[in-house]
Backbone as ProteinMPNN parsed JSONL, in Angstrom:
{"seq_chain_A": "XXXXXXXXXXXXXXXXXXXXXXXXXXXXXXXXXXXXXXXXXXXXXXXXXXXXXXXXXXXXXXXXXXXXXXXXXXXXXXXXXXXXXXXXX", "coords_chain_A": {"N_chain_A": [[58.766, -136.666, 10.254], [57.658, -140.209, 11.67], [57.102, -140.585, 14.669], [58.643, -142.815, 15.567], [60.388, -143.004, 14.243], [61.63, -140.917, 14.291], [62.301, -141.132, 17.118], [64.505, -142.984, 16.599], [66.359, -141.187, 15.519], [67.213, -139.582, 17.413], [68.263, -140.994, 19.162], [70.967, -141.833, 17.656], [71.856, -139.718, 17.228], [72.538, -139.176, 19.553], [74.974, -140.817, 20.599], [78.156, -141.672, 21.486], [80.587, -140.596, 19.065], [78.481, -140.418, 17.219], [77.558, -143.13, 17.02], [75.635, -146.169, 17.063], [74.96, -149.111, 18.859], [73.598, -152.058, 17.625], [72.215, -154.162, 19.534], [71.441, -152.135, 21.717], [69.971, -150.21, 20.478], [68.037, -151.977, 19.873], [66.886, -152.426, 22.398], [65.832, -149.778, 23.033], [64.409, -148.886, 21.153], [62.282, -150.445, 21.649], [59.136, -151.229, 23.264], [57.368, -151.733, 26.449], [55.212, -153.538, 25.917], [55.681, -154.911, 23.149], [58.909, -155.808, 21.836], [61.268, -154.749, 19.905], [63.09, -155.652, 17.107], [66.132, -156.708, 14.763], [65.048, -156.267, 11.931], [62.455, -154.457, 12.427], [64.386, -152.526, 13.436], [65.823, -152.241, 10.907], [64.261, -151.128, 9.562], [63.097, -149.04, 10.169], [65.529, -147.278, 9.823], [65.552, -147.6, 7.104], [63.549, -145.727, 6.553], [64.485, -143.297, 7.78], [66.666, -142.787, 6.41], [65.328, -142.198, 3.995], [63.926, -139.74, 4.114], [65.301, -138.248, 5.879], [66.739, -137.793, 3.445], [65.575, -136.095, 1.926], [64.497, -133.592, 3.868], [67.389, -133.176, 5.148], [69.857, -132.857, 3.773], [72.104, -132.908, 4.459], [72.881, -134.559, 6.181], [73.682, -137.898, 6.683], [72.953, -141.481, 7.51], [74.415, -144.01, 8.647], [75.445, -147.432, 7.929], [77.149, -149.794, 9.849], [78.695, -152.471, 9.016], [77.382, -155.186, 10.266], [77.286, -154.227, 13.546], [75.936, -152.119, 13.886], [73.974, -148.939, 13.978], [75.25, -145.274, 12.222], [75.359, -141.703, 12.781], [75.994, -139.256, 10.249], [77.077, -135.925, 9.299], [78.3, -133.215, 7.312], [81.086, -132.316, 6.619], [82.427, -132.39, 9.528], [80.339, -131.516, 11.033], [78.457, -130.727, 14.154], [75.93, -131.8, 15.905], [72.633, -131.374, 17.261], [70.176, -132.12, 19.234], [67.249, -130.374, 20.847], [64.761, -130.609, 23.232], [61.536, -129.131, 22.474], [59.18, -127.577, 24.323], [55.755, -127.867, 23.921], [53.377, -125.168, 23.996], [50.443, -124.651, 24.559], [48.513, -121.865, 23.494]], "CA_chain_A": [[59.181, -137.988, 10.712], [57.247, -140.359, 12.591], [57.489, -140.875, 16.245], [59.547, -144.363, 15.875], [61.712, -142.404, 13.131], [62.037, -139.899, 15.229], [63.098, -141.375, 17.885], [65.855, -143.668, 16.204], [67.232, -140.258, 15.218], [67.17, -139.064, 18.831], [69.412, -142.303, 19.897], [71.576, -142.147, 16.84], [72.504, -138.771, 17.538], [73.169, -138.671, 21.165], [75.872, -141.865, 20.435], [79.773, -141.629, 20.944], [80.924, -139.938, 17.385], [76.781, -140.498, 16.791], [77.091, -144.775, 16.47], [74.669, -146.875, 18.371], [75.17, -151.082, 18.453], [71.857, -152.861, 16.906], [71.726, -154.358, 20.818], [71.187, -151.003, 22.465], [68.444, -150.031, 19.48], [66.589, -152.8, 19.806], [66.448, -152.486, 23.251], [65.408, -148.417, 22.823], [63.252, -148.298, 20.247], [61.482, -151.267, 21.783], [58.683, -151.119, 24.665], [57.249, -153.372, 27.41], [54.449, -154.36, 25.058], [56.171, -154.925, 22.277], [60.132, -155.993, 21.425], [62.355, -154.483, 18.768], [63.93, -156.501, 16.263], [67.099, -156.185, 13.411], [64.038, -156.129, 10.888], [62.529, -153.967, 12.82], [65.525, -150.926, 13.357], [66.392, -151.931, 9.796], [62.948, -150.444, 8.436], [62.94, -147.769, 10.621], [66.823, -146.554, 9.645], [65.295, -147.006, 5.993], [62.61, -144.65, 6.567], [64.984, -142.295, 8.298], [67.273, -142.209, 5.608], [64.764, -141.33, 2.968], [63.083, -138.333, 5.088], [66.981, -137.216, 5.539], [67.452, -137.075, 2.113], [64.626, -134.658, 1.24], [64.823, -132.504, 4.232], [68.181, -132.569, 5.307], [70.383, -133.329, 2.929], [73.389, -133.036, 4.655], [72.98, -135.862, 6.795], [73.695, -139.472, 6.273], [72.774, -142.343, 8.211], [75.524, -144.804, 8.062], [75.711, -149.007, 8.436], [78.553, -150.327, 10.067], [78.315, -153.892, 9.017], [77.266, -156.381, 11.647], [77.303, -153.765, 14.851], [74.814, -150.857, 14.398], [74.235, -147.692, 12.78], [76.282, -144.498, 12.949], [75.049, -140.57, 11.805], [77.419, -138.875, 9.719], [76.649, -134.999, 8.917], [78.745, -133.275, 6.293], [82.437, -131.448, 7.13], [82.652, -132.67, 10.921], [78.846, -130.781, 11.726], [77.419, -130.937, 15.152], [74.22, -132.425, 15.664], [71.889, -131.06, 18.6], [68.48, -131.78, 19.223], [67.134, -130.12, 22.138], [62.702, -130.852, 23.204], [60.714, -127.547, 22.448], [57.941, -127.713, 24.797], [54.373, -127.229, 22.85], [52.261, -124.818, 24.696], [49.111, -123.858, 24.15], [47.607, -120.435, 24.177]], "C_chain_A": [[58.106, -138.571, 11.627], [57.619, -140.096, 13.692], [58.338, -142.033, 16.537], [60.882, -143.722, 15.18], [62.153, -141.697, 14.097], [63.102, -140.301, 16.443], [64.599, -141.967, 18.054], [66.566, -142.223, 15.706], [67.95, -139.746, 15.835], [68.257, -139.724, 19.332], [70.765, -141.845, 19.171], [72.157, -141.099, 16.701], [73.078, -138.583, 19.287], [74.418, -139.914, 21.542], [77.255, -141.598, 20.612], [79.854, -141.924, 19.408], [79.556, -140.604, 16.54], [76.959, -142.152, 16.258], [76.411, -145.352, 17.583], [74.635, -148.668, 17.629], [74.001, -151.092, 18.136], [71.447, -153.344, 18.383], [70.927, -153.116, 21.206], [70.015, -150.679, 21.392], [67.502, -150.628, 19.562], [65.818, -152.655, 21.278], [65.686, -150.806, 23.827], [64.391, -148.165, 22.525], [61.683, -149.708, 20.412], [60.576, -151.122, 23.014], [58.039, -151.815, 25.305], [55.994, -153.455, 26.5], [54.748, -155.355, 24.1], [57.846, -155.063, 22.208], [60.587, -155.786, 19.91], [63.272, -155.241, 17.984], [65.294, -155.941, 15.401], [66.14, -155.853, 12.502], [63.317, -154.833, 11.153], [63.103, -152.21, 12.634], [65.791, -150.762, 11.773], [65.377, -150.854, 9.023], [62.819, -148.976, 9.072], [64.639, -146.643, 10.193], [66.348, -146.476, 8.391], [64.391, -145.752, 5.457], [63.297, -143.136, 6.849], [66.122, -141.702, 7.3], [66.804, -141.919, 4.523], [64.358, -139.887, 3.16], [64.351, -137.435, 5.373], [66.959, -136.612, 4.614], [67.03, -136.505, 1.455], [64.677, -133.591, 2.176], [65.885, -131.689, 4.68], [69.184, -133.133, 5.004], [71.641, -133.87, 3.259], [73.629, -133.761, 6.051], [72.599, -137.204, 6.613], [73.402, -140.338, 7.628], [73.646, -143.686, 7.201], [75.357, -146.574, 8.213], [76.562, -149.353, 8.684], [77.711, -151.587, 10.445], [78.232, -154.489, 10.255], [77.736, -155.805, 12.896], [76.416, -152.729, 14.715], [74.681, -149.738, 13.102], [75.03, -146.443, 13.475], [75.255, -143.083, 11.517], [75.901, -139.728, 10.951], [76.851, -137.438, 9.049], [78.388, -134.076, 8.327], [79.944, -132.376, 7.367], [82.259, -131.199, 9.251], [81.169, -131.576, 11.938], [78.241, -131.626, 13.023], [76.337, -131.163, 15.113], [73.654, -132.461, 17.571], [70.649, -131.186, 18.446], [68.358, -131.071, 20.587], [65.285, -129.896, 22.054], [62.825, -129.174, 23.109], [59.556, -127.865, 23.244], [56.476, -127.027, 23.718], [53.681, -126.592, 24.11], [51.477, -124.262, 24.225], [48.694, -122.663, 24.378], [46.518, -120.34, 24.228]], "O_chain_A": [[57.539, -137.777, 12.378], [58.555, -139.305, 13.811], [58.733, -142.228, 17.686], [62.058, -143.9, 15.497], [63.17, -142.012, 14.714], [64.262, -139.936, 16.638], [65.474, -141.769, 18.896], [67.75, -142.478, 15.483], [69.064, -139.362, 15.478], [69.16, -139.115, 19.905], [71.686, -141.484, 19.904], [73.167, -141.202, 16.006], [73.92, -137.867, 19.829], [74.801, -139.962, 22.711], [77.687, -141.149, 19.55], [79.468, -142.878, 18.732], [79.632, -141.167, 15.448], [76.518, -142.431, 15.143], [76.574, -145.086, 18.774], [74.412, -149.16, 16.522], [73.291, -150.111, 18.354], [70.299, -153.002, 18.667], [69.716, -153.131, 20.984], [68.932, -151.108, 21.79], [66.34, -150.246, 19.425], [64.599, -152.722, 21.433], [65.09, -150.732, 24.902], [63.522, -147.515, 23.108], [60.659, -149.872, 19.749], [61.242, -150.853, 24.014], [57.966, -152.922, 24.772], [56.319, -152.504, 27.21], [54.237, -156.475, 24.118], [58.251, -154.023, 22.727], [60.307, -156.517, 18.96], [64.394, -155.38, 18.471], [65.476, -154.723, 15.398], [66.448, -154.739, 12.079], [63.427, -153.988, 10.264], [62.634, -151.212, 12.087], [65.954, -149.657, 11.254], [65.659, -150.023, 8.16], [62.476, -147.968, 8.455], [64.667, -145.42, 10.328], [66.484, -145.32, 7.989], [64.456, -145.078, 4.429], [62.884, -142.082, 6.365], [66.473, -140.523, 7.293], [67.582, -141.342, 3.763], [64.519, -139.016, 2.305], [64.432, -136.224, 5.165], [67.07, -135.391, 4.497], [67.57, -136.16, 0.404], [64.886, -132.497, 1.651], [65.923, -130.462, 4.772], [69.633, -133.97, 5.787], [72.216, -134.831, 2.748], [74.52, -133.46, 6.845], [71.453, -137.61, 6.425], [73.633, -139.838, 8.729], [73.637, -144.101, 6.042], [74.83, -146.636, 9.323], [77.301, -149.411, 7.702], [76.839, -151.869, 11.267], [79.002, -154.261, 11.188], [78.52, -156.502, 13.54], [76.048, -152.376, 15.835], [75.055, -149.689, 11.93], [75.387, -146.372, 14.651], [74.813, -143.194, 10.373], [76.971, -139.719, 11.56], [76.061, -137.678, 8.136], [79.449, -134.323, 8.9], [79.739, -131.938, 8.499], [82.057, -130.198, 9.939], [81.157, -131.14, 13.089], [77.732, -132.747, 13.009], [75.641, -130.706, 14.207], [73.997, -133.101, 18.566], [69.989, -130.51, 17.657], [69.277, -131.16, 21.401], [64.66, -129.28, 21.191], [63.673, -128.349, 23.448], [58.798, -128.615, 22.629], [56.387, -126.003, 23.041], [53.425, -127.266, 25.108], [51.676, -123.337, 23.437], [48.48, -122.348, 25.548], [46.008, -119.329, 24.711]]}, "name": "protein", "num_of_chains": 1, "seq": "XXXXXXXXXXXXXXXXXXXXXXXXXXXXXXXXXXXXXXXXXXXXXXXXXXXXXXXXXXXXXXXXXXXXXXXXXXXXXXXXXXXXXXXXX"}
């Protein structure tokens, strides 16, 4: 995943029952250079749901019309990310 994918995954999982409004996204995945659009989140949720659906199959990324997106992983599955620090040896 990229780093923009990535991150909308990051949001979109850490959501009450994993949904996040299109407000709160845009204002996330957006930074003080630069502002986040609907066009925007939309391209990045399309990216995220292709890259799902080859590595992990058993999660959907959902649209709830005209308020946001929502994650949806198969027979009521938990969804944890947690950072791995990279260290170097």
């Amino acid at each position: 995943l990229t780093r923009k994918v990535f991150k909308l995954f990051c949001y979109l999982s850490q959501g009450k029952d994993y949904f996040q409004p299109y407000e709160y996204l845009y204002e996330a995945l957006g930074n003080k250079n630069t502002e986040s659009d609907k066009k925007t989140v939309e391209q990045l949720a399309f990216h995220l749901r292709r890259d799902l659906s080859k590595s992990i199959p058993i999660l959907n990324i959902e649209t709830i019309w005209a308020k946001g997106y929502q994650i949806k992983g198969k027979d009521e599955m938990e969804i944890r990310i947690e950072r791995i620090e990279n260290k170097e040896v």
